[in-house]
N, C-alpha and C positions, 0 to 999 in steps of 0.2 A: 415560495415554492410549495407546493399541493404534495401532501403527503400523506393524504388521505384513499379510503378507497382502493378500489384495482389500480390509481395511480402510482403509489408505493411501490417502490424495488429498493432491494439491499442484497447486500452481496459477500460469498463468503470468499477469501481471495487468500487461500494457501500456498504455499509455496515448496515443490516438491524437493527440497535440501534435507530431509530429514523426516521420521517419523512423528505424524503427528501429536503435538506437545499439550498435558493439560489447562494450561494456560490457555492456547490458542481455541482445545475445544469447547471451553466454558465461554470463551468470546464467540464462537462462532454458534453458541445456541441461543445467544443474547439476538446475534442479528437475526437467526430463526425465528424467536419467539417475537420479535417486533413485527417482522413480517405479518407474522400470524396475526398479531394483533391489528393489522392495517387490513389483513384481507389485500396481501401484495403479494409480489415476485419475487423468487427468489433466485439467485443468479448465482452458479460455480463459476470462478475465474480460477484459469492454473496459472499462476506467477513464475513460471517458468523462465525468466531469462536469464537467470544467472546459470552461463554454457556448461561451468566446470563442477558444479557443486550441484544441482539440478539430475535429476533419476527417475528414468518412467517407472523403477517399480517405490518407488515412495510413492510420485505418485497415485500408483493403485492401490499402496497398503490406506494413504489416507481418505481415496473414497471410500474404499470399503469401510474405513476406521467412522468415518462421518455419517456412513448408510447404518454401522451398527448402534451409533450414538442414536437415530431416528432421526435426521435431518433429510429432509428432502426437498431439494431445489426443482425449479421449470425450465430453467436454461442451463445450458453448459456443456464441455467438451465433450460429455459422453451422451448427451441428448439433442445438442444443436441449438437453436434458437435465433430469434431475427438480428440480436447484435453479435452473432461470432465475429470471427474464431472467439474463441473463451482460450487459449493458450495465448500468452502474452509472445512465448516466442515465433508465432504465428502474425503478430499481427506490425511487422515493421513498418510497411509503407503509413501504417497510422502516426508510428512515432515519427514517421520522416518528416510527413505532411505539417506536423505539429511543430517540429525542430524546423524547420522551412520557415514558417510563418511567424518563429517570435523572432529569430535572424532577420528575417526581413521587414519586422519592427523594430529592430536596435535593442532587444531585449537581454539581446547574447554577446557574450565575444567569446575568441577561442585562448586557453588560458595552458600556456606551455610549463607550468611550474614545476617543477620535480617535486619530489618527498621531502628531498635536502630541502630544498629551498622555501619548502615549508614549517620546516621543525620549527622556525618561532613562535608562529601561532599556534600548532599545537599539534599533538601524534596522528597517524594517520587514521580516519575513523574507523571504529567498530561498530557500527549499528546505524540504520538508517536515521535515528536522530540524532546520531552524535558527531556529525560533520564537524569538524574547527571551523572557525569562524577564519575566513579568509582573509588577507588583507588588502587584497586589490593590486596588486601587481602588476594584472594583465589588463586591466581594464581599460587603458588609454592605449590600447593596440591600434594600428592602421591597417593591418596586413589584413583584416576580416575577409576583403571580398573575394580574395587568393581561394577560399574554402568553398568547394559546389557541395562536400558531401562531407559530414561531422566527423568521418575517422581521422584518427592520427593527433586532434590534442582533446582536450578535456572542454566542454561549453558551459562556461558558467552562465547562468543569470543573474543580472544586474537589478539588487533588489535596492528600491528607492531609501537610503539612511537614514533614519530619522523619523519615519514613518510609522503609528501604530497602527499593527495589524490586530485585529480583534475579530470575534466572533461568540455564539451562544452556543456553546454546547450543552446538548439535550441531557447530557449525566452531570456534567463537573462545573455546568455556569459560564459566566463572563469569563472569557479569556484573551490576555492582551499581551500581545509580543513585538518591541522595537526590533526593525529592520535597521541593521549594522549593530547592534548591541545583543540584541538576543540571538542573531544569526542574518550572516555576512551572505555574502556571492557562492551560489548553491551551484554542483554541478549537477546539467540537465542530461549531459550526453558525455561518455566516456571517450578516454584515449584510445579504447582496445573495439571500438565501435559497436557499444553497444549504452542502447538507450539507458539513463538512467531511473530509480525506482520513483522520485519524486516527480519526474514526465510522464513515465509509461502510467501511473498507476491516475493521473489527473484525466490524462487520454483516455483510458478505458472505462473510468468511470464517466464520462462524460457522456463516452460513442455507446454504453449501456444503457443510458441512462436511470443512473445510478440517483436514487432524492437522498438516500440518509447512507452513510460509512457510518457502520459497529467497529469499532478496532481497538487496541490495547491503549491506555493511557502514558504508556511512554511515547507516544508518538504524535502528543498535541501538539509537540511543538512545529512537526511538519506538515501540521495542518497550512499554518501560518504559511508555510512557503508553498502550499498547493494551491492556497488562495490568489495568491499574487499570481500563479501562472495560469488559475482560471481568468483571471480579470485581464491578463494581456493576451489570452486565445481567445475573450468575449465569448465567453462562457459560465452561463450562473452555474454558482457549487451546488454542490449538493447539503443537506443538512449533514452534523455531526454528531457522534457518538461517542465518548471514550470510557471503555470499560475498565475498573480496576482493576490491578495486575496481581496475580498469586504468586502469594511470596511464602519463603518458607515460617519457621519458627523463630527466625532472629529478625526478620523482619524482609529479608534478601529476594528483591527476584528472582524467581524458578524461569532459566531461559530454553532454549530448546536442547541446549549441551546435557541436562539431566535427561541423560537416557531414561533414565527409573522413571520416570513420570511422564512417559511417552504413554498414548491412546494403548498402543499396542502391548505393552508391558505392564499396565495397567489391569487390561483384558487376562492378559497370562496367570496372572496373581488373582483374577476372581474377583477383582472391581466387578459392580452392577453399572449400569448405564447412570443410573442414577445417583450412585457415589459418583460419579466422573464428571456430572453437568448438572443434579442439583436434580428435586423431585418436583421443581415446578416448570419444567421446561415441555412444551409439547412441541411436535414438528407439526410443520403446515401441511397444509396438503396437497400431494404430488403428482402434477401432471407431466412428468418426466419418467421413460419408463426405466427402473433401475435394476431389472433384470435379477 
């Protein structure tokens, strides 16, 4: 893949549940400053899809919070660009098109499990990479073709056991992860109809065209599973990035629940730009107008 040049795009993909988090904006000047260095795009995605937790005014506080930082994108919800929408919850019929097509390659099945009926393999997740490893329950279902539209049970994907998934990451190296050992039948598409974050976010990066993801280093391990749904949509990935994670003083990831350490709270207390994202960071340059 060419990641060189005006061909370079990266992308910064927040998600309006909360006040922007210091953590999130020291990764999000890593992907700026790549940019910059390729002499590439820079792309706003709002990760909006989660209905209940999801708030237009977070999302305003955190452009504003990203425009104070000196980050400035060329695409995006507030400027437009040739791959909108740039709002995730804008853009359904892509995940449809996408859940359509690995269904209609036997990628999927539809997985009715409870919570109960999970608790052996493990509690129900917290965070995009902490899924439990499932144990295939549903997998030898027959009823698939019953289903025209993904609501009503949960669509896992059927990842091949045994399989090492690998790949180069541009920060942290060789990274290799067994399918059904390091992580089981992933859900693509929810019970309560709505896309899940390891589709939507393959989809968008894709229909962007996205060469490198900057993102936090808790989340190598779902790289591995974005790989395997780029390779069954016949879709090259994009390169990868995973930045290290800021942790406190005992060693502990800082997640977004520390209020204290939100962009904005930060700002109130008389953080400079440069306490907050480091004095070697510059933004690209902006042809988005940011008003």
């Amino acid at each position: 893949m060419t990641t060189s040049g005006g061909n370079y795009r990266g992308r910064l993909a927040p998600s309006p549940t909360g006040l922007l988090h210091l953590g999130h904006a020291r990764t999000f000047s890593i992907a700026a400053e790549r940019v910059l260095e390729h002499q590439g795009t820079l792309v706003l995605r709002n990760e909006d899809l989660d209905p209940e937790r999801s708030r237009t005014e977070f999302l305003a506080a955190m452009i504003e919070d990203l425009r104070w930082l000196g980050l400035r994108w060329q695409e995006g919800p507030d400027c437009g660009g040739p791959y909108g929408p740039y709002a995730q919850s804008q853009r359904r019929e892509h995940y449809l098109a996408a859940w359509r097509k690995l269904r209609d390659g036997g990628f999927l099945y539809p997985c009715t499990c409870s919570r109960k009926d999970l608790e052996e393999a493990a509690s129900a997740p917290n965070g995009f990479d902490d899924e439990p490893l499932y144990p295939g329950r549903c997998r030898k279902r027959s009823d698939q073709a019953r289903w025209t539209e993904p609501a009503g049970v949960n669509w896992r994907f059927q990842v091949p056991n045994g399989e090492m998934v690998g790949f180069l990451d541009r920060h942290l190296g060789a990274q290799q992860f067994l399918a059904g050992r390091d992580f089981g039948d992933f859900v693509v598409w929810r019970r309560d109809d709505v896309p899940a974050y390891q589709l939507a976010v393959v989809v968008d990066d894709a229909a962007m065209r996205i060469t490198e993801v900057v993102r936090g280093a808790d989340l190598v391990k779902s790289t591995a599973r974005q790989l395997l749904l780029y390779r069954a949509c016949g879709w090259a990935p994009p390169a990868f990035y995973h930045t290290d994670l800021v942790r406190d003083e005992a060693g502990v990831r800082l997640a977004k629940r520390h209020d204290a350490l939100s962009v904005r709270s930060l700002r109130e207390r008389g953080w400079t730009r440069e306490q907050v994202i480091g004095p070697a960071s510059r933004p690209p340059e902006s042809r988005c107008h940011h008003g």
